[in-house]
VEXROVEX-145111 format. One record per residue (C-alpha): y, z, x; residue number from 1; residue in one letter. Coordinates in Angstrom, 3 decimals, padded with zeros to 6 digits. Each point is the difference from the previous one (the first is absolute). Layout:
% residues N
         py         pz         px     i   aa
          Y          Z          X   NUM    A
...
% end
This chain:
% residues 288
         py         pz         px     i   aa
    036.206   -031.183   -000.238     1    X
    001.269    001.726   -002.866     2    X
   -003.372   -001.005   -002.228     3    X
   -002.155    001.384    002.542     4    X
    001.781    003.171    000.621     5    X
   -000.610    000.364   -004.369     6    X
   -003.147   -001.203    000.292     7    X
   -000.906    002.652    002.716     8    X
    001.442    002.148   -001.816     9    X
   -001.732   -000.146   -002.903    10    X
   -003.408    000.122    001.672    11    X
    000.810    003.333    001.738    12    X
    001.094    001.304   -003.935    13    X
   -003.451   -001.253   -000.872    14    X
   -001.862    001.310    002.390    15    X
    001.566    003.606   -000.330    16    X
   -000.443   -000.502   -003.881    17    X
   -003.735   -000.639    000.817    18    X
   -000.683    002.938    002.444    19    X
    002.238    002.618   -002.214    20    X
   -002.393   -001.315   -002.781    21    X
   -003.254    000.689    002.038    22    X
    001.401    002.913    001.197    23    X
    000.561    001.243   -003.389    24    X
   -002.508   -001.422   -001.834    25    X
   -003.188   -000.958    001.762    26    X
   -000.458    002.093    003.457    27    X
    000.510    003.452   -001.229    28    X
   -001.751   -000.922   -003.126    29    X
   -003.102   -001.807    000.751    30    X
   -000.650    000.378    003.433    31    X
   -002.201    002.757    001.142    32    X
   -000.754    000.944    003.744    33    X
   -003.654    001.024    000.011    34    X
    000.563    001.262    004.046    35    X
   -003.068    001.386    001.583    36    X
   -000.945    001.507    003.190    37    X
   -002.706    001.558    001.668    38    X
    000.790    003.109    002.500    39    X
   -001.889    002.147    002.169    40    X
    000.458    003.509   -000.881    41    X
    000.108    002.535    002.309    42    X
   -001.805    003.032   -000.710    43    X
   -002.237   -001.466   -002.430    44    X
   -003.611    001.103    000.740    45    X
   -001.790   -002.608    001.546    46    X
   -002.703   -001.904   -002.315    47    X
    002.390    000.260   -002.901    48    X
    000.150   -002.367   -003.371    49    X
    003.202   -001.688    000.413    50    X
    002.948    001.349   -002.055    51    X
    002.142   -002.259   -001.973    52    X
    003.670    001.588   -000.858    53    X
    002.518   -002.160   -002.044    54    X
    003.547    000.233    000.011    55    X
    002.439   -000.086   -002.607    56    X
    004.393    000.336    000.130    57    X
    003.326   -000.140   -000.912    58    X
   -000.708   -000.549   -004.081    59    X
    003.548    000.764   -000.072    60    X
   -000.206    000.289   -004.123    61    X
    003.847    000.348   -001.457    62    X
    001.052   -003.213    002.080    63    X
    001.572   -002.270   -001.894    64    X
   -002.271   -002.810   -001.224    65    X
   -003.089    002.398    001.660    66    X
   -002.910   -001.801    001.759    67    X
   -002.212    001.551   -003.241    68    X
   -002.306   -002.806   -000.274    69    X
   -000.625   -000.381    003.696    70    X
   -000.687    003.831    000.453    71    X
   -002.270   -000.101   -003.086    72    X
   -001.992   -002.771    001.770    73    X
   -000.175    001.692    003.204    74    X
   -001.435    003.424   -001.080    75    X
   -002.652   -002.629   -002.081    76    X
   -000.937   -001.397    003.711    77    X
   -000.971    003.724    001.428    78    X
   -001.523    001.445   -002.767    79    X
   -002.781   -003.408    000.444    80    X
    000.115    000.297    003.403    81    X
   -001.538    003.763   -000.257    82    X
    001.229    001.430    002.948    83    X
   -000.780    003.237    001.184    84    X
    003.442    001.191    000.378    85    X
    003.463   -001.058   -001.363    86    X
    003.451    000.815    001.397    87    X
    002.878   -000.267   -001.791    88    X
    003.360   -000.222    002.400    89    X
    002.665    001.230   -002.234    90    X
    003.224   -001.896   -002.091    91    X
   -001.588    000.329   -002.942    92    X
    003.011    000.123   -002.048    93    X
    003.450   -001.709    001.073    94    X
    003.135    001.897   -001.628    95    X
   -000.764    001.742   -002.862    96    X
    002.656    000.876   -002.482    97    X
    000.190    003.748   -001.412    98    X
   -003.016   -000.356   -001.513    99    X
   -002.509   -000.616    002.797   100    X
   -003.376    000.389   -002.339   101    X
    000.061   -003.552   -001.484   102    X
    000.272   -001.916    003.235   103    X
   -002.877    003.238    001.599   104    X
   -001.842   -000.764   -003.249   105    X
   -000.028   -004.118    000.259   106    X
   -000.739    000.616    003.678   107    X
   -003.567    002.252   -000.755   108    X
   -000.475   -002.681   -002.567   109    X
   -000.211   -002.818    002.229   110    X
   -002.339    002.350    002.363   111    X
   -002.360    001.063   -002.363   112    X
   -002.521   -002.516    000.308   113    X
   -000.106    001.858    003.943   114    X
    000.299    003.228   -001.146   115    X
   -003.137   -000.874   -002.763   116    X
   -002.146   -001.188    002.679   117    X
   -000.682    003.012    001.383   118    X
    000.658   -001.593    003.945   119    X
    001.420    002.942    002.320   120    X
    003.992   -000.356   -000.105   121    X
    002.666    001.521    001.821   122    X
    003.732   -000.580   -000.227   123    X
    003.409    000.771    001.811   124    X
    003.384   -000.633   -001.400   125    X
    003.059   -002.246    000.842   126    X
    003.452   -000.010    000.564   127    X
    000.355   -001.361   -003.571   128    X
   -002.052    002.927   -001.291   129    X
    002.189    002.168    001.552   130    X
    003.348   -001.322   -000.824   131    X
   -001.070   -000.513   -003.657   132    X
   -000.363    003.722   -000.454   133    X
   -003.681   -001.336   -000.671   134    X
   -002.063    001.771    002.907   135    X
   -000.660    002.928   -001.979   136    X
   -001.351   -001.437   -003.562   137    X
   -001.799   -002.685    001.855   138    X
   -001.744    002.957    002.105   139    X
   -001.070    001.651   -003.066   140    X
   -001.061   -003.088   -001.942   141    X
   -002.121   -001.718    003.445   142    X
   -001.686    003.435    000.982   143    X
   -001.275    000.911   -003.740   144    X
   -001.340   -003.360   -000.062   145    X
   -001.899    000.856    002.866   146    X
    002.087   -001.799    002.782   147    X
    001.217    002.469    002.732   148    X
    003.398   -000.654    000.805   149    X
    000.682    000.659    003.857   150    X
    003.055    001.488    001.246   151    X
   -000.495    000.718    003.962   152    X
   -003.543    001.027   -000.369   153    X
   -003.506   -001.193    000.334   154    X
   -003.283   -000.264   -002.365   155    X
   -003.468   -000.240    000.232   156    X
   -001.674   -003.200   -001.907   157    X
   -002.819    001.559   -001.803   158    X
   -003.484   -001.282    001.293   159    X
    001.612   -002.792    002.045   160    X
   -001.271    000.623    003.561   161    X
    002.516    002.736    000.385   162    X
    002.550   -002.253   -000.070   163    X
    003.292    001.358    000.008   164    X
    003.521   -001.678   -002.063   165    X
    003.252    001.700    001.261   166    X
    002.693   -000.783   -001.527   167    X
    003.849    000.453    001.583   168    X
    003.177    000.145   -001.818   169    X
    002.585   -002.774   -000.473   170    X
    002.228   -000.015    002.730   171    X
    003.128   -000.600   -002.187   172    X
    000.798    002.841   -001.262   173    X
   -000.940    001.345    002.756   174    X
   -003.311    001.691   -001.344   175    X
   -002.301   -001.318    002.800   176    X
   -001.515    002.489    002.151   177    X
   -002.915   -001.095    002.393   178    X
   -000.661    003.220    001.527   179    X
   -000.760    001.390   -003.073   180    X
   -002.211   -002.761   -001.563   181    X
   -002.220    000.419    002.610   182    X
    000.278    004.035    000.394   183    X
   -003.280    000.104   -002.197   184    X
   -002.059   -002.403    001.510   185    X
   -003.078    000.585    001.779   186    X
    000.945   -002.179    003.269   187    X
   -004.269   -001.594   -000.118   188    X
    001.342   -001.313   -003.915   189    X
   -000.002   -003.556   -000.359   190    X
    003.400   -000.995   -001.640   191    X
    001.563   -002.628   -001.544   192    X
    003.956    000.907   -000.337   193    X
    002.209   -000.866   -003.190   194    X
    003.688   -000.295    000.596   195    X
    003.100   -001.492   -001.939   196    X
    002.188   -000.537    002.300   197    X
   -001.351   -001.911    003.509   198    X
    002.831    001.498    002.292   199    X
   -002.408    003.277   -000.291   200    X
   -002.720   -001.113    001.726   201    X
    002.071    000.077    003.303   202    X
   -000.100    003.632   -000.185   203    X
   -003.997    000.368   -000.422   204    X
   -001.572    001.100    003.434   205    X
   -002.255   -002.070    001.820   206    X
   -003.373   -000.561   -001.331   207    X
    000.940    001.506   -003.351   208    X
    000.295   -002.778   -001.993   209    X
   -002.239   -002.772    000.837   210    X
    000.438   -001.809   -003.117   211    X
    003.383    000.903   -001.690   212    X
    001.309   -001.998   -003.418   213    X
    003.309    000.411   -001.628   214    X
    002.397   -002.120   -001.884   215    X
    003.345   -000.474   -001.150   216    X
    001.161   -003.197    001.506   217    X
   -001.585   -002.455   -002.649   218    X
   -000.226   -001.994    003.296   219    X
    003.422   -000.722   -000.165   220    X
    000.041   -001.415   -003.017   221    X
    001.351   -003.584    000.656   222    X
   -001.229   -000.448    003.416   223    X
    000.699   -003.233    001.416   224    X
   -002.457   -001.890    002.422   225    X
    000.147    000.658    004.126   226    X
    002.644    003.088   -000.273   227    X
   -001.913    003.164    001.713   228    X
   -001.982    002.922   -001.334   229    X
    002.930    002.337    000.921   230    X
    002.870    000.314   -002.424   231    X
    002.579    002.420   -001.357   232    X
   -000.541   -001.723   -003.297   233    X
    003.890    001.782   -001.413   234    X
   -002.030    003.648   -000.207   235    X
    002.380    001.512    002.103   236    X
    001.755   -000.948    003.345   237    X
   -002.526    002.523    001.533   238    X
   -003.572   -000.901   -001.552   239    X
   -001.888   -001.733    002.043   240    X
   -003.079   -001.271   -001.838   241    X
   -003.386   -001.973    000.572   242    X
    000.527   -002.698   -002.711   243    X
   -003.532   -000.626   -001.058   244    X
   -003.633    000.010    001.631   245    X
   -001.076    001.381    002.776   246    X
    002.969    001.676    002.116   247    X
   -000.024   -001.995    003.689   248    X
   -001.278    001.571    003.062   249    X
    001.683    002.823    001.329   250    X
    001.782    001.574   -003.266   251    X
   -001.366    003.630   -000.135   252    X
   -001.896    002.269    001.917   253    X
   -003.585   -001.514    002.045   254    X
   -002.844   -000.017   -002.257   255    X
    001.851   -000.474   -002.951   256    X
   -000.065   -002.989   -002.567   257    X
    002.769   -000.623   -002.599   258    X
   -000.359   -002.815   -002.778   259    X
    002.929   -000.283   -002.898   260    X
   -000.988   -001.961   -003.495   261    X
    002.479   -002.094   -001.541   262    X
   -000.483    001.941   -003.060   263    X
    000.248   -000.908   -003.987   264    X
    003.266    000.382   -000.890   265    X
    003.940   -000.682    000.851   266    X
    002.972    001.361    000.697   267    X
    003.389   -001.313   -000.768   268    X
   -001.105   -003.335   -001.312   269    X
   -003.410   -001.022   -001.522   270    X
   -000.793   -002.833    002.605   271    X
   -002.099   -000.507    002.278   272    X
   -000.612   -002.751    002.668   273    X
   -002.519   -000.340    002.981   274    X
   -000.359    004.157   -000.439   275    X
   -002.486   -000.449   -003.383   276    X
   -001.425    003.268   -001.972   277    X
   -003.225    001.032    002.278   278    X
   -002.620    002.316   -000.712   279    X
   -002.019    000.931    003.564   280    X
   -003.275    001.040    000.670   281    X
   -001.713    001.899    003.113   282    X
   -003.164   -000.239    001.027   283    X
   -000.766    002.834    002.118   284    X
   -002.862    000.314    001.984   285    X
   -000.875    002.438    003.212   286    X
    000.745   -001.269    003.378   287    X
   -002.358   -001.488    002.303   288    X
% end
């Protein structure tokens, strides 16, 4: 009895040896998500080329042992997909020290094949962009590179079917405001809405958001197989979050669509398991 309760042992210690080590060293590392999807945008004139927008989050630079390679090879998959538009969902740094500019500086580095390619690009900040004491050099640095950074406010995409990105503030620290992101809208604007922070989109009115995308979660991270889409995931006792995907039926207002990447990056510990790095892409085309 003794030798197979060793023996059992043993192959549980190997096991969790094996998935720490794919965790660590293969998932986060040298798996990619390519997700795509194609949605029916509201508001789009009818007859219209479809749209591709891609999605990038959470590069959550500063981390220790920082996803660098992986985020690298992820702005190299957008800038050859050509999209028309590219939103970029905030985290970009993790915890800067006193000195935010080298961790803002290796940051722009890794995006500057994007920010080269000349593809429309818009931007809000995260909780970690915040905290760091990062928001405001990363501001600076993103909009003179041509990237407008959106803090509860909308903008026009140059010469893309009046297509519309608003963008909405993270929700911790409490910088999102919905009412005024969409204060300058013109209400026949087709949108696409960039948050960090999912629990916002509960507070968009109906039919203002039909296609919402936002971060943060890094789809939990480790996510094990068969537990639900709904989790606290440790944020806080009173976060409530849509892990990853598309957000099930009934969460937010009617006419509203909410889908959360998994994101680049980590947080607390670099690993990774069943929640890999993900890059998505939209195809949008006018409804029928």
């Amino acid at each position: 009895m003794r030798r197979w309760l060793v023996r059992g042992g043993l192959a549980l210690l190997a096991a969790l040896v094996l998935l720490v080590g794919y965790g660590v060293l293969i998932e986060p590392r040298l798996v990619l998500d390519d997700e795509r999807h194609a949605v029916e945008l509201p508001r789009l004139p009818a007859g219209s080329d479809p749209l591709e927008v891609a999605v990038l989050a959470d590069m959550q630079i500063g981390m220790w042992w920082a996803n660098t390679g992986m985020v690298a090879r992820a702005v190299e998959r957008v800038v050859e997909a050509e999209p028309d538009v590219v939103l970029l969902g905030g985290d970009f740094v993790y915890h800067a020290g006193p000195d935010v500019e080298p961790e803002v500086t290796a940051a722009m580095d890794l995006l500057s094949p994007l920010l080269d390619s000349g593809v429309p690009t818009y931007a809000v900040l995260g909780n970690h962009d915040h905290a760091s004491g990062a928001a405001d050099e990363l501001t600076t640095v993103l909009e003179d590179a041509g990237v407008p950074v959106l803090l509860n406010e909308s903008e026009p995409v140059p010469g893309v079917e009046a297509l519309h990105v608003v963008g909405v503030g993270p929700s911790r620290p409490g910088l999102a405001d919905v009412d005024q992101a969409l204060a300058g809208l013109p209400e026949t604007a087709p949108r696409v809405v960039l948050m960090h922070n999912p629990t916002a989109f509960p507070e968009m009115p109906a039919g203002s958001a039909p296609l919402t995308v936002a971060g943060h979660t890094h789809c939990g991270q480790i996510a094990l197989p068969g537990l639900p889409n709904w989790s606290y995931l440790g944020l806080t006792e009173e976060e409530e979050v849509v892990v990853d995907g598309w957000a099930p039926a009934g969460y937010g207002a009617d006419g509203n669509a909410l889908f959360v990447t998994c994101g680049l990056g980590f947080s607390l510990v670099p690993v990774r398991v069943n929640a890999p790095p993900q890059v998505v892409f939209f195809e949008l085309t006018p409804p029928d």
